[in-house]
C-alpha positions in Angstrom: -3.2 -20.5 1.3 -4.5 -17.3 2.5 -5.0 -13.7 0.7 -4.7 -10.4 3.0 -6.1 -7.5 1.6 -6.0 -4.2 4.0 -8.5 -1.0 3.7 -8.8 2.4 5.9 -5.6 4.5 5.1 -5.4 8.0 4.5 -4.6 10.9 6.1 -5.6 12.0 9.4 -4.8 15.0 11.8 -2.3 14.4 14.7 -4.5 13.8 17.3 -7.2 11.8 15.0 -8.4 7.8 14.5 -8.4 5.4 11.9 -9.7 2.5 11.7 -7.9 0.0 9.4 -9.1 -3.9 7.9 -7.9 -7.0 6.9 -10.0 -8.7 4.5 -8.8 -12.7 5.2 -9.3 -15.0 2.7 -8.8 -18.5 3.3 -9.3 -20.3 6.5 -7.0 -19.4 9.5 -5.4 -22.7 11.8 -5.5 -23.0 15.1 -3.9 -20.4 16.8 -2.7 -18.8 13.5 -0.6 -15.6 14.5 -1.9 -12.5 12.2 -0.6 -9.2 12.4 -0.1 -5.7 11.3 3.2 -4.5 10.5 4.1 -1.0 9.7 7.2 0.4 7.5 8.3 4.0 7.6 9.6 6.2 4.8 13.7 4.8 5.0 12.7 2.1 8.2 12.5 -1.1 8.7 9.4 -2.7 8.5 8.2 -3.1 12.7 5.7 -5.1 14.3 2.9 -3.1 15.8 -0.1 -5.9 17.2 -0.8 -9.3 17.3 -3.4 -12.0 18.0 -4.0 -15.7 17.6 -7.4 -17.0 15.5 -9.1 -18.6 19.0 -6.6 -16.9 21.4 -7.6 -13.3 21.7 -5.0 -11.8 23.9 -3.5 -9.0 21.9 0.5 -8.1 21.9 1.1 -4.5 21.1 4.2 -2.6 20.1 5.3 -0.4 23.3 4.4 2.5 21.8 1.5 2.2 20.4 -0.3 0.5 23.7 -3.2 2.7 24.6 -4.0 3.9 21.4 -4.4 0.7 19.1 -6.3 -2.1 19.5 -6.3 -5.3 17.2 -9.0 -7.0 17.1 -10.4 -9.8 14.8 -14.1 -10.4 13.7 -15.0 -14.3 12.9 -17.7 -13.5 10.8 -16.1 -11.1 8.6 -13.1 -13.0 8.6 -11.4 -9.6 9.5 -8.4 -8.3 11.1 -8.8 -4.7 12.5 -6.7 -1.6 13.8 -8.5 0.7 15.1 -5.6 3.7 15.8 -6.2 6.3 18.2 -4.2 9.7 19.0 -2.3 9.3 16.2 0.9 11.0 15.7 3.6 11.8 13.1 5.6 8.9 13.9 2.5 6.8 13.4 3.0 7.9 9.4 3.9 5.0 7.5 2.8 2.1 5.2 0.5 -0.9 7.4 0.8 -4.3 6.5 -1.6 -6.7 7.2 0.5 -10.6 7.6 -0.1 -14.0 8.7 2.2 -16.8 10.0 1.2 -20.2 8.3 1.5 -22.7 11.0 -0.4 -23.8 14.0 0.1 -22.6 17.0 2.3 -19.7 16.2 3.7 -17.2 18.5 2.8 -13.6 18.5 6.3 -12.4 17.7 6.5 -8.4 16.2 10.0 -8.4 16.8 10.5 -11.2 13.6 9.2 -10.2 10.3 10.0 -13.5 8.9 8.0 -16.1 10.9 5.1 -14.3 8.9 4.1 -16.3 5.2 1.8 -14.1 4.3 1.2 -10.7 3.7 -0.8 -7.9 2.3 0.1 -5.1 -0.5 -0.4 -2.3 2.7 -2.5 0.6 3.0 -0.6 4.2 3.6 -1.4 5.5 6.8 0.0 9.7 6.7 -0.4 12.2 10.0 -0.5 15.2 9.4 -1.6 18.7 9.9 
């Protein structure tokens, strides 16, 4: 059983950086998918990065590549976004989630493979 809670919204210029967290409690499996999600005022909720617990290769929603990185730190037992050049379509709610099996793919384009999931952090650009 795992517990997500994320950290670091607000608002930001267009142009500006956030960086936001994923507290992780609970011990991730092998290869253990966890994500950030993001959900727009009247959107669907969307994938936006991924990485596997031992497997660091990140996957990145198209448009965001080049301006977000994921990244997790063992220690902390924290997941990370740090958001770059952020824009107005970047405005929305981010959601921190976890898939709960072994060896789980990296797949932003299914909200459901992921069990668990945080209560999200509102991310607003503007000027």
């Amino acid at each position: 059983q795992l517990q997500l809670v994320e950290s670091g919204g607000g608002l930001v210029q267009p142009g500006g950086s956030l960086r936001l967290s994923c507290a992780v409690s609970g011990s991730l499996l092998e290869h253990q998918s966890i994500a950030w999600f993001r959900q727009a005022p009247g959107k669907e909720r969307e994938g936006v990065s991924c990485i596997r617990n031992n497997d660091d290769r990140p996957y990145y929603k198209d448009s965001v590549k080049g301006r977000f990185t994921i990244s997790f730190d063992y220690d902390k037992n924290t997941l990370y976004l740090q958001m770059n050049n952020l824009n107005a379509e970047d405005t929305a709610v981010y959601y921190c989630a976890a898939d709960g099996e072994m060896f789980s793919p990296c797949d932003l384009s299914n909200l459901y493979e992921y069990d668990y999931w945080g209560q999200g952090t509102q991310v607003t650009v503007s000027a």
